[in-house]
C-alpha positions, 0 to 999 in steps of 0.5 A, a space after each residue: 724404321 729403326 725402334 728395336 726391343 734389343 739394347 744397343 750393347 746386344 745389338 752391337 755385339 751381335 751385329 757391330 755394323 747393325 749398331 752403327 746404322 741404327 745410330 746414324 739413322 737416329 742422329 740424323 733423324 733428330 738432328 733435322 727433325 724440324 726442318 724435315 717436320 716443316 718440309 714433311 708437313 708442307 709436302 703433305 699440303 701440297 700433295 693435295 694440290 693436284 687434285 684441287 686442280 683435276 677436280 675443278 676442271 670442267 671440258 670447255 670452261 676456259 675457251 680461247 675466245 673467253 681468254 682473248 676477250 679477257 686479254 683485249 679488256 685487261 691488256 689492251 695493248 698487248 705488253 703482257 707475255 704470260 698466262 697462269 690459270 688456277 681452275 679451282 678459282 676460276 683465276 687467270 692471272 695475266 702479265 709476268 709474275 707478281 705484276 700482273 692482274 688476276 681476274 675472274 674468268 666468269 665475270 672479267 672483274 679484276 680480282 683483289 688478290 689471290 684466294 684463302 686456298 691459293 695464298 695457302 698452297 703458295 706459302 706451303 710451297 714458299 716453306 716447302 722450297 725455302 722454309 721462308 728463309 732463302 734457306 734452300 740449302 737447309 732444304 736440300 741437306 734435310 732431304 738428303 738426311 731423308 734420303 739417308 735415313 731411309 737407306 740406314 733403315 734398309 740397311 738395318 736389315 729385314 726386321 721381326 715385326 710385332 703388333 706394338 709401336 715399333 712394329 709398326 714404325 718398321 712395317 711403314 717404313 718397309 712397306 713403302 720402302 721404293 716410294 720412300 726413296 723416290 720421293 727425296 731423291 727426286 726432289 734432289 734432282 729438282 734441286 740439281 736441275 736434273 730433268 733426264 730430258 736432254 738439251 732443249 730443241 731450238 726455237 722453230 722461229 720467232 714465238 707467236 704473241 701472246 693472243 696468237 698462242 692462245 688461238 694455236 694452243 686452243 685450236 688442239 688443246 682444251 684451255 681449261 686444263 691451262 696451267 700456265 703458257 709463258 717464255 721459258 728457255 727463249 721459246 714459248 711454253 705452256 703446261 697444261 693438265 690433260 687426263 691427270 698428268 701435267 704436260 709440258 708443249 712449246 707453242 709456236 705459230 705452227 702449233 704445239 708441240 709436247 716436250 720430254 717428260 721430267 719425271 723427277 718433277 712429275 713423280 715428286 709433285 705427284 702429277 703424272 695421273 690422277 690417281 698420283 696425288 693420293 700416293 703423296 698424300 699417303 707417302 707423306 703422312 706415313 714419313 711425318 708418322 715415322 718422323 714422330 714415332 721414331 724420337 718418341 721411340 727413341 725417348 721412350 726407351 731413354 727414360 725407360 732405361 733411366 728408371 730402370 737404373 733408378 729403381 736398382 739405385 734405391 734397391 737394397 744391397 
């Protein structure tokens, strides 16, 4: 948001404070432009992951008594407390993470390992959180200085807008301006563990076995938009995908009951309706635009500027 025709010595003189903006924001732009390229890029990937899962689910696929079959073929003795289901693999995965079995919902076989799609979207999101180095701090500072370049941009003031490259950068930038603040702002409070729904409601007695859950949770609910159903907070959850939104119920033996939203959550992974994925996929590819446009800006003026003091270096006196 920030590429102007002026120069910074007019710009400054004019609007001191203006100047000091625009420097910050392109600071801060180059100095986290790696890691903001990385977590940008994966974000885009993962954007489309919601609509991978909407479009696969087909109304009565994945049937209670398909998943309890499953459960007395692959966990006979009833140790598994977990559930995860990808629609676009037709793939339940029984048992905790990383120790249970992945079947095939179709067949019942036993799978080798997770797709070419599912390692992809996995590692997208290993990156996205941690950039595969346990470096969730760099993760959060990069969305933080995200965060602030948007509010120096904005600070900047409204700016003229011209059919060139700057003009462009500018109108992105404007144009999702609310979208733009959302999105790191939302993924810092994922980070904060800020959900904005209150303390957990206690357990209503003992969580009913895995199978059990199944049976209630099929008996008002259909499984094929099944997510995942596993302890969480010393009650049994499950996340389910009904008309594009991700829902969050605890299941007991009584029947499920639906949770507080966490919008933060819903908003920055673009799972509330199914329309929202596309917003993240517009949103990212317009903020890894940016991210390009700005530096190339930035370096296009710098050596613009260097040959211009060149030319009046071998000018004659």
């Amino acid at each position: 948001m920030a590429g102007a025709h002026r120069t910074r010595r007019t710009v400054g003189h004019r609007f001191p404070m203006k100047a000091w903006f625009f420097k910050f924001h392109r600071w801060l732009a180059l100095g986290f432009a790696l890691p903001l390229a990385i977590v940008l890029a994966t974000g885009l990937i993962l954007s489309f992951e919601p609509w991978l899962v909407n479009r696969a689910i087909q109304p009565g696929m994945l049937t209670p008594a398909k998943i309890e079959a499953l459960l007395q073929r692959h966990d006979p003795d009833g140790q598994a407390r977990a559930l995860a289901y990808r629609s676009y693999d037709n793939a339940l995965t029984i048992g905790a993470r990383g120790q249970g079995k992945t079947v095939d919902t179709a067949s019942g076989d036993v799978l080798p390992g997770p797709s070419g799609l599912a390692n992809v979207l996995v590692t997208a999101r290993r990156l996205h959180e941690t950039l595969l180095l346990d470096a969730g701090w760099l993760v959060i500072a990069s969305t933080s200085a995200m965060l602030a370049i948007v509010v120096l941009g904005a600070l900047m003031g409204w700016p003229r807008i011209r059919n060139n490259l700057a003009g462009w950068h500018k109108a992105v930038g404007w144009g999702l301006l609310p979208l733009m603040v959302l999105s790191p702002l939302t993924g810092i409070f994922l980070a904060a563990g800020i959900t904005f729904m209150g303390p957990p409601a206690a357990p209503a007695g003992p969580a009913p076995r895995l199978a059990e859950a199944v049976r209630v949770l099929g008996a008002q609910h259909d499984l094929s938009g099944l997510v995942w159903l596993r302890p969480q907070g010393g009650r049994l959850m499950a996340r389910l995908v009904e008309n594009g939104e991700y829902r969050v119920y605890a299941v007991t033996k009584d029947g499920a009951v639906a949770t507080a939203r966490n919008w933060p959550r819903l908003w920055h992974e673009g799972n509330f309706a199914a329309w929202a994925p596309w917003m993240n996929v517009i949103l990212s590819a317009a903020m890894i635009g940016l991210l390009v446009t700005g530096p190339w800006l930035w370096l296009r003026r710098k050596l613009r500027h260097r040959a211009s003091r060149v030319r009046r270096a071998a000018a004659p006196a």
